[in-house]
C-alpha positions in Angstrom: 14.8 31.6 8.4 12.3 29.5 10.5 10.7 26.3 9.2 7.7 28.3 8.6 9.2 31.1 6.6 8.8 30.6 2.5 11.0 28.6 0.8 11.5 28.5 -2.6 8.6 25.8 -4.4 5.0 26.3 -4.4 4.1 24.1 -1.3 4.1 26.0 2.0 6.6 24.4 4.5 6.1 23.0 8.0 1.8 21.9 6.3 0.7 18.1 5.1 0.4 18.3 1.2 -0.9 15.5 -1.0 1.0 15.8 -4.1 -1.9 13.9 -6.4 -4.3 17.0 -5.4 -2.2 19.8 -6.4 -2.4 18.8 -10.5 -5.6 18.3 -11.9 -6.4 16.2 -15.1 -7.6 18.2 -18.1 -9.3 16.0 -21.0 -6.7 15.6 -24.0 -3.2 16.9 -22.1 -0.4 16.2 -19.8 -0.7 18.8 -16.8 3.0 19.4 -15.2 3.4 21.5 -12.0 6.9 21.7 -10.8 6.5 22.2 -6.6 10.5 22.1 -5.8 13.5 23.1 -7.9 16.8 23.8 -7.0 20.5 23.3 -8.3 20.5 19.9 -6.8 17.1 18.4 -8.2 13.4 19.4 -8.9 10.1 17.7 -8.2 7.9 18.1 -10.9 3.8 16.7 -10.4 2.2 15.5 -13.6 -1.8 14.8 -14.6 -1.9 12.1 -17.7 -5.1 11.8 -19.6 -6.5 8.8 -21.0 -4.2 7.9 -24.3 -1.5 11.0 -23.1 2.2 10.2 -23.9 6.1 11.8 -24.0 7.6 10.6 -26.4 11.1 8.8 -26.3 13.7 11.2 -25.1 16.5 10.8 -22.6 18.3 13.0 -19.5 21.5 13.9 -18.2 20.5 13.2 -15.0 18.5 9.9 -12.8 15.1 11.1 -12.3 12.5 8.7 -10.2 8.9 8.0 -11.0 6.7 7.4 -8.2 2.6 6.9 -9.5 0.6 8.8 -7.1 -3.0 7.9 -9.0 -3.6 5.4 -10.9 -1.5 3.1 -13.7 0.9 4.7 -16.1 3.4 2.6 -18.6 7.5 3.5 -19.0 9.5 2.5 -21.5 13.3 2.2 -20.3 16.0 1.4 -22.4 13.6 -0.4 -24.6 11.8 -1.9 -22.0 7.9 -1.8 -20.9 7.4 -1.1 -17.2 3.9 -0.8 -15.6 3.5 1.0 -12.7 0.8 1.7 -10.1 -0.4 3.6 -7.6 2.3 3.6 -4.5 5.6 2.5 -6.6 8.1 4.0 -7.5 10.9 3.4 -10.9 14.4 4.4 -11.2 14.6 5.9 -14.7 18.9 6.3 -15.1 20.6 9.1 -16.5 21.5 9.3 -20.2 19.1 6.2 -21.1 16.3 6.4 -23.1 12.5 6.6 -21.9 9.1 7.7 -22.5 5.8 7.5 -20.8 2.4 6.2 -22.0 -0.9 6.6 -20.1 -3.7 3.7 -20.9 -6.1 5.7 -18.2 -5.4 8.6 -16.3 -2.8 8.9 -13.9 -0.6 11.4 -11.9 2.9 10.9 -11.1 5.6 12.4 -9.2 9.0 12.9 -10.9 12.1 13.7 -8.9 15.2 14.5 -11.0 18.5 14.7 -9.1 21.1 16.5 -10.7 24.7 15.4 -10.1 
């Protein structure tokens, strides 16, 4: 396969993408697009509106945060993180966490599996 072949995901290899313009906001909703998934990890974009959350839950499995537009607020293990554009959190496996949008944001999440 060359670099320019298809890979599995919905980005094109071997061409610039900006993650925050492939998801678009839609009033009242969370918008997810997953662009990479694999048996090691996915990378999964996501579009918060205004007042937009996901509720408490956990994962088997680390998964990073990193706020591509905008502010968004964790909750990890019972505590508040807020997060802007350009940083990125460590959410760890097996601990409980949930996500809360005061405005609109879009954020990156990159689960790794193992």
């Amino acid at each position: 396969m060359t670099t320019t072949e298809k890979r599995s995901g919905s980005i094109p290899p071997a061409e610039p993408q900006r993650f925050a313009d492939l998801v678009d906001f839609q009033d009242g909703s969370i918008v997810s697009r997953t662009v990479a998934a694999s048996k090691a990890g996915t990378l999964t974009l996501f579009a918060f509106d205004e007042g937009q959350s996901l509720s408490e839950h956990s994962a088997p499995y680390d998964a990073y945060v990193t706020v591509l537009e905008g502010v968004g607020e964790l909750v990890i293990d019972g505590k508040s993180v807020t997060t802007k554009a350009g940083e990125t959190v460590l959410m760890p496996g097996n601990i409980p966490h949930s996500v809360h949008a005061d405005e609109r944001f879009k954020m990156l999440l990159i689960m790794i599996r193992g």
